[in-house]
C-alpha positions in Angstrom: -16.9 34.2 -1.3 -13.7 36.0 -2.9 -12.0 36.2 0.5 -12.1 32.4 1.0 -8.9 30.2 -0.2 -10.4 28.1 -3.0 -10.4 24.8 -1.4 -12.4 25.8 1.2 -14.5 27.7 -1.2 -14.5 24.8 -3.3 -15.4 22.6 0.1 -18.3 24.5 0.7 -19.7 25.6 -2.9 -19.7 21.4 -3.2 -21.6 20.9 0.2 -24.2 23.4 -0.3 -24.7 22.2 -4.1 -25.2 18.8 -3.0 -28.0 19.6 -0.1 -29.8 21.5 -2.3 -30.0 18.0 -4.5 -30.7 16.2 -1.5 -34.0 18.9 -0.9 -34.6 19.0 -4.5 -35.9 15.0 -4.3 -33.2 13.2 -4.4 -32.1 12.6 -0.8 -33.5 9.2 -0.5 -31.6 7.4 -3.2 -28.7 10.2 -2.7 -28.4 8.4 0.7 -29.0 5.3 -0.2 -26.3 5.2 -2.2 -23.3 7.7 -1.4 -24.2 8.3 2.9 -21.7 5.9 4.9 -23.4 2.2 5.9 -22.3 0.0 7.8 -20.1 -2.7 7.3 -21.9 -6.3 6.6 -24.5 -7.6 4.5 -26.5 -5.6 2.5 -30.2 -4.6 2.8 -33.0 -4.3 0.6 -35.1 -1.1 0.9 -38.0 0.8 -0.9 -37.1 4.4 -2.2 -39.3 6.7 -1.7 -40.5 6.4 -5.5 -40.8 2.6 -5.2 -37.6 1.1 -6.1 -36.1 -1.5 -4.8 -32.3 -0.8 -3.7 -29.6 -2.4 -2.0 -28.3 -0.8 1.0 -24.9 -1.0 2.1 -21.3 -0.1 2.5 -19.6 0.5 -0.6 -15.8 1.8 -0.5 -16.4 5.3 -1.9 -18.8 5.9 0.8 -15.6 6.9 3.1 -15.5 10.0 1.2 -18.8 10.7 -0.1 -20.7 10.8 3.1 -19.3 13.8 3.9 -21.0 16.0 1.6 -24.6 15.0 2.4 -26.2 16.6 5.7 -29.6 15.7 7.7 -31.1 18.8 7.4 -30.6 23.0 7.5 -29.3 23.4 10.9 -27.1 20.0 10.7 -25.5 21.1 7.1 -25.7 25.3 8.5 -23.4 24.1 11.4 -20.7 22.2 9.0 -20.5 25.4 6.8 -20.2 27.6 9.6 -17.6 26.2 10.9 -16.0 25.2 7.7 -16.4 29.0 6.6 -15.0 30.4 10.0 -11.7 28.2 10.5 -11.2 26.6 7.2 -9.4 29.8 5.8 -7.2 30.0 8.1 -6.0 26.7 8.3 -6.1 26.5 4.5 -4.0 29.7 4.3 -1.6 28.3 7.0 -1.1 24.5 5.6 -1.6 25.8 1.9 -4.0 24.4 -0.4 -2.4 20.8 -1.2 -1.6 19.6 2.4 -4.5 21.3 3.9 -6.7 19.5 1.1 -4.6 15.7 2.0 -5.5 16.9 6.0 -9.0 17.7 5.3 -10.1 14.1 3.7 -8.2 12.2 5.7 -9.5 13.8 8.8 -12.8 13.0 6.7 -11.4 9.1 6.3 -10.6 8.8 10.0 -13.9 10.3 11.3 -15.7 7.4 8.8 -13.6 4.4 10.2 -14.3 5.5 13.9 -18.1 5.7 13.0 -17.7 2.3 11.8 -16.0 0.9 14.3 -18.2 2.0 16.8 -21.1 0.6 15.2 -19.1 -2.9 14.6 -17.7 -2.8 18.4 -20.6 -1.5 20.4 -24.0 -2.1 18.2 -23.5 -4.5 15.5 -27.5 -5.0 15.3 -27.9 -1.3 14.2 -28.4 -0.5 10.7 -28.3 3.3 9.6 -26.5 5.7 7.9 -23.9 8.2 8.7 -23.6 11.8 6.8 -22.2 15.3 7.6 -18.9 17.1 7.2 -18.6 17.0 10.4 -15.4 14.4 10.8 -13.6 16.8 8.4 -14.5 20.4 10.5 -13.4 18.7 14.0 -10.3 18.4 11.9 -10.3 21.9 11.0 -11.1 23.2 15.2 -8.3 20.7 15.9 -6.0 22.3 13.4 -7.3 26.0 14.2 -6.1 25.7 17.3 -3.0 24.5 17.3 -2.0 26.9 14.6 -3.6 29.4 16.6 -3.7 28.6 20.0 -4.3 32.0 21.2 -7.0 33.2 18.5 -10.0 34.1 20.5 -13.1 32.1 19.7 -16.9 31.9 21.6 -17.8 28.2 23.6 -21.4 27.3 23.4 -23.0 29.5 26.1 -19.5 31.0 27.4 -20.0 34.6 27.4 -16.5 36.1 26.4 -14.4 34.9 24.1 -11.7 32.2 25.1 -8.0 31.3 23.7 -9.2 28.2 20.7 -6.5 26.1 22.4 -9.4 25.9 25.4 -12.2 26.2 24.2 -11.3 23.3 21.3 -10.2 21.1 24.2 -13.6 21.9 26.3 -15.6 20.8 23.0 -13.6 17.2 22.3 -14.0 16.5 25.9 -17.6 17.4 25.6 -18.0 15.2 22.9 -16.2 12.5 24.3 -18.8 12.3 27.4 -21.6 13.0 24.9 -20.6 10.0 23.1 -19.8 7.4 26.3 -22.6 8.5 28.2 -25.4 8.0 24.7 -26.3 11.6 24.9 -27.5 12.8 21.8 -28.6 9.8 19.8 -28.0 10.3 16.4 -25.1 12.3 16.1 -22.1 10.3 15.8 -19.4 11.7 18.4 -16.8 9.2 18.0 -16.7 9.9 14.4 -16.0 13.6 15.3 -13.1 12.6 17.6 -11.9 10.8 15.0 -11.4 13.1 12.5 -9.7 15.3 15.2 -7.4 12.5 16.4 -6.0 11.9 13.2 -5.7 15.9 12.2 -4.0 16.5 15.3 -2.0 13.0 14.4 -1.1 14.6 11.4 -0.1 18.0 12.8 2.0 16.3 15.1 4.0 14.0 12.1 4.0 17.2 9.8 5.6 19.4 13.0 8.3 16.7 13.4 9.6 16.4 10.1 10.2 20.4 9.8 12.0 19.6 13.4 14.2 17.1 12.3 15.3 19.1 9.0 
């Protein structure tokens, strides 16, 4: 990957080296104890090679959780995406701010998941995992930077301005997520990493205004 800016390199060298953990044998307790719980009491559980564990949420979680994935085409998505618009927003922010834009978009997706769980299904107990919170940043920040780059849209046939077609996929999610399409993936938690990058877009554009 010599093209790639390093901290997106570095981004997805890290996901890729912790799936292949995960598939290795170690994706129970890997989850257990790094993939984002809820907030409350913990739980007992049996691993997978007997053990008894405590499951939970643990502060560090906010950041860890994003380098586990569910499975091929979950973590093949992430890297995709992180591959195709991470450069360019890397090479546009440079590597510090876009590193500070990336986790916190990562931070922000984590507290809307769990908020959502507190708010709308406190009963529900399971965990949350994916990069996804930190790539919605990334499509958020792609195409503001870029509004006009042409990008493909599900099953759109030509390419569209990323300004539209980024817009088409958070209002997407936003009915996939009200309407409880899609059980399992956590859509709020992908809007929430792309409210607070676009949050942060928005702060970072002002201050270079006001100067």
């Amino acid at each position: 990957m010599p093209s790639l800016p390093p901290v997106t390199r570095a981004l997805l060298i890290a996901n890729i080296a912790v799936f292949l953990l995960q598939i290795a044998g170690a994706d129970a307790a890997i989850v257990a104890h790094f993939a984002l719980w809820p907030f409350g009491a913990h739980q007992l559980a049996r691993l997978d090679d007997g053990s008894l564990t405590a499951l939970g949420f643990e502060p560090w979680q906010l950041i860890t959780y994003s380098f586990l994935h569910g499975g091929i085409p979950h973590i093949a998505f992430n890297m995709l995406a992180l591959w195709m618009f991470g450069g360019p927003v890397e090479n546009a922010l440079g590597p510090r701010r876009y590193t500070f834009y990336y986790f916190a978009c990562v931070l922000g997706a984590a507290f809307a998941q769990l908020a959502t769980i507190a708010v709308f299904s406190p009963q529900d107990f399971y965990p949350t995992l994916g990069a996804s919170g930190g790539v919605f940043g990334l499509l958020l920040a792609f195409a503001v930077l870029y509004p006009q780059a042409k990008v493909f849209f599900f099953l759109v046939p030509v390419p569209i301005p990323a300004r539209i077609a980024v817009v088409g996929y958070m209002i997407l999610e936003l009915y996939l997520g009200v309407t409880g399409t899609q059980a399992g993936v956590a859509h709020f938690a992908h809007l929430g990493g792309a409210v607070v990058g676009f949050a942060l877009i928005q702060y970072w554009r002002g201050r270079v205004r006001r100067r």
